[in-house]
Steps between C-alpha positions, in 0.01 A plus 500: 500500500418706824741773359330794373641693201451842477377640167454903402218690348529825440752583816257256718611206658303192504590212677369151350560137541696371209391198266685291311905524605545865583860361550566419116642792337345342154169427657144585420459685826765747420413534154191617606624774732740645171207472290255695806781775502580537099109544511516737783737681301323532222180692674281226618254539749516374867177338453599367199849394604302367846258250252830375249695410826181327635401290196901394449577379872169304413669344176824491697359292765302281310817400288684493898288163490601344212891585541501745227729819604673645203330676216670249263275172668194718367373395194180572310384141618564579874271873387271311395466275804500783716206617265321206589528499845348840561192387222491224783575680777221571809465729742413400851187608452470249201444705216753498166727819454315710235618594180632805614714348814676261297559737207656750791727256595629398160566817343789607763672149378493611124636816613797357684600258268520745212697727737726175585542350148596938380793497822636143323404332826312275244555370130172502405163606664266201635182750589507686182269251299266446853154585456325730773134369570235689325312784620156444568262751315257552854339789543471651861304287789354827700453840354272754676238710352481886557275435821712221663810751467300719693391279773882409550582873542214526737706273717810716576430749794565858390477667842797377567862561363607195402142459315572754253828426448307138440224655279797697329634180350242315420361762328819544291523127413129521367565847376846342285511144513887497610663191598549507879889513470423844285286662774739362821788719255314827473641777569380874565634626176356240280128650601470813199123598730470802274538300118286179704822265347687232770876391364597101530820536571699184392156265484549150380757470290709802631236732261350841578138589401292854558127398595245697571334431892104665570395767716367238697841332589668881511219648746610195730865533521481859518275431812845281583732749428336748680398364807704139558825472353665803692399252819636245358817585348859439708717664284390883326725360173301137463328549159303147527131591402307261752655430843430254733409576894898485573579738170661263272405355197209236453661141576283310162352204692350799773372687205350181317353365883353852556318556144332120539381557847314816366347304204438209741281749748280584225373147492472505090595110475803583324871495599796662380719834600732723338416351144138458496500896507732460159270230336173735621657800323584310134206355506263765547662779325480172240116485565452887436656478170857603516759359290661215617856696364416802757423206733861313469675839493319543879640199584837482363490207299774520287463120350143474385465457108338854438695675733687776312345761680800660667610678234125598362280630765542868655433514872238717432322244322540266717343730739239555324423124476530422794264793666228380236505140580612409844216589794728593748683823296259748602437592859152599439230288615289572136785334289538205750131376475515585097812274511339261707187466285713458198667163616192325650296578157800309347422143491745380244648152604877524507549217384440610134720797576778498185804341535678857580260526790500132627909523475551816722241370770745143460767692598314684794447153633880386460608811658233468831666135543842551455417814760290239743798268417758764626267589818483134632899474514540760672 
């Protein structure tokens, strides 16, 4: 068991301890490393191949106890008990695995079964009738009003280099609500600073989008451009956006660490980092009156029950929608305060928001904790 095995991800070597018996050619363990690479194969994501690995040694190891090491000795009864145990389950800390946590680690086991029961490993397949805990409906913990964003920009230095580059990307999370995966990805090209549009190249879900971003967020990185990046960058054919003091690309744990230290500073009494600029941005433009649909097209929310927006609304619309209802599109001081005003004389309670509304700030919250969920293990 001190052997490590090494397993490939796109052309990268990782070296891991094996579970299970790496040693049976018929095992669980090297199922697992045919089903990581017909997955790799077929376009999935090293983050995403990174989390099915993960959640399956988990499974793998947990069955390692109860001398279960061939996909046959896994039945729906031993899914089930493996169900139970994370609803049991507690983290040294003593708190329960949320909703979320335990659904992440069950849906990588459907997954692989169906992939083992389609290769004939299996006759039949024991996950396909499991049930995957419910999503809780919650709407976000911590949101910040138009002034709180401001006091957390307030926070970030701008006479020096590494401040604007800061102020740069915070001010294009606010600006477009991207996931932080979406903004570590940017590249120079994807920034149209003439049309005001940003493309998500291959978002969640491997799909592109065309959103607009403010002249706020655009006067800010073209301070960047301008007068940081060239210091920063190593190579004159790197196309990554945002660079880190060494030139590379943002490492996503730095990125989330550095956003909540700025929002810490500002002393609001609210936590959060990358995502709390995505919930802000929903939830005011929601506040001001824009369609929820304009909303989930911002976001990329392909899933949502009124989500067929793809296919319906021009750019320019969306543009148009978004400089009328979020506060940080314009760069002029006149149509922040107007913006401003606008959400504190809006006293509605969200919580009789419709169903639409109450459903994409749900997801929000699932996305912030599977993102806090991916920060903490790494």
């Amino acid at each position: 068991m001190g052997r490590k095995v090494a397993t490939m991800k796109r052309g990268v070597h990782r070296f891991l301890k094996p579970v299970g018996n790496p040693a049976d050619p018929d095992g669980l363990f090297l199922y697992m490393l045919r089903y990581l690479e017909y997955r790799s194969i077929r376009g999935a994501t090293e983050q995403s191949l990174l989390g099915t690995e993960r959640y399956l040694r988990d499974f793998i190891a947990w069955c390692e106890t109860r001398s279960l090491e061939r996909p046959h000795e896994i039945t729906k009864a031993i899914l089930e008990s493996y169900q139970r145990h994370l609803f049991y389950y507690r983290k040294a800390n003593g708190e329960p695995l949320s909703y979320v946590s335990q659904r992440g680690k069950l849906s990588p086991l459907k997954g692989w079964f169906k992939w083992l029961t389609r290769q004939n490993v299996l006759p039949s397949n024991p996950a396909s009738e499991l049930e995957l805990p419910r999503m809780q409906r919650r709407v976000p913990r911590h949101v910040l009003t138009v002034d709180e964003v401001e006091a957390v920009m307030r926070q970030v230095d701008t006479g020096d280099p590494l401040g604007i580059r800061d102020r740069a990307v915070l001010e294009t999370l606010y600006s477009t609500g991207m996931r932080r995966m979406e903004i570590v990805n940017l590249e120079l090209t994807d920034i149209d600073r003439e049309r005001g549009t940003m493309l998500i190249r291959a978002g969640k879900g491997r799909k592109d989008r065309l959103i607009p971003i403010g002249e706020r967020a655009l006067f800010w990185i073209e301070g960047y451009l301008t007068h940081v990046r060239p210091k920063l960058m190593v190579g004159a054919d790197d196309p990554t956006l945002f660079l880190t003091r060494a030139g590379e690309r943002f490492n996503l744990c730095w990125l989330s660490n550095t956003v909540a230290r700025y929002i810490e500073r500002a002393n609001l009494g609210k936590r959060g980092a990358c995502h709390l600029f995505r919930h802000t941005m929903a939830t005011l433009m929601l506040e001001n009156g824009c369609d929820i649909r304009f909303i989930q097209a911002m976001l990329g929310h392909a899933e949502l029950s009124t989500t067929q927006i793809y296919t319906q609304v021009a750019i320019r619309v969306l543009k148009q929608m978004h400089a009328a209802t979020h506060p940080g599109a314009s760069n002029t001081r006149a149509a922040s305060e107007k913006a401003s005003s606008t959400h504190e004389g809006d006293t509605a309670p969200r919580d009789e928001a419709p169903d639409a509304v109450i459903e994409l700030l749900a997801a929000l919250e699932t996305e912030a904790e599977e993102e806090r969920r991916d920060t903490s293990r790494h």
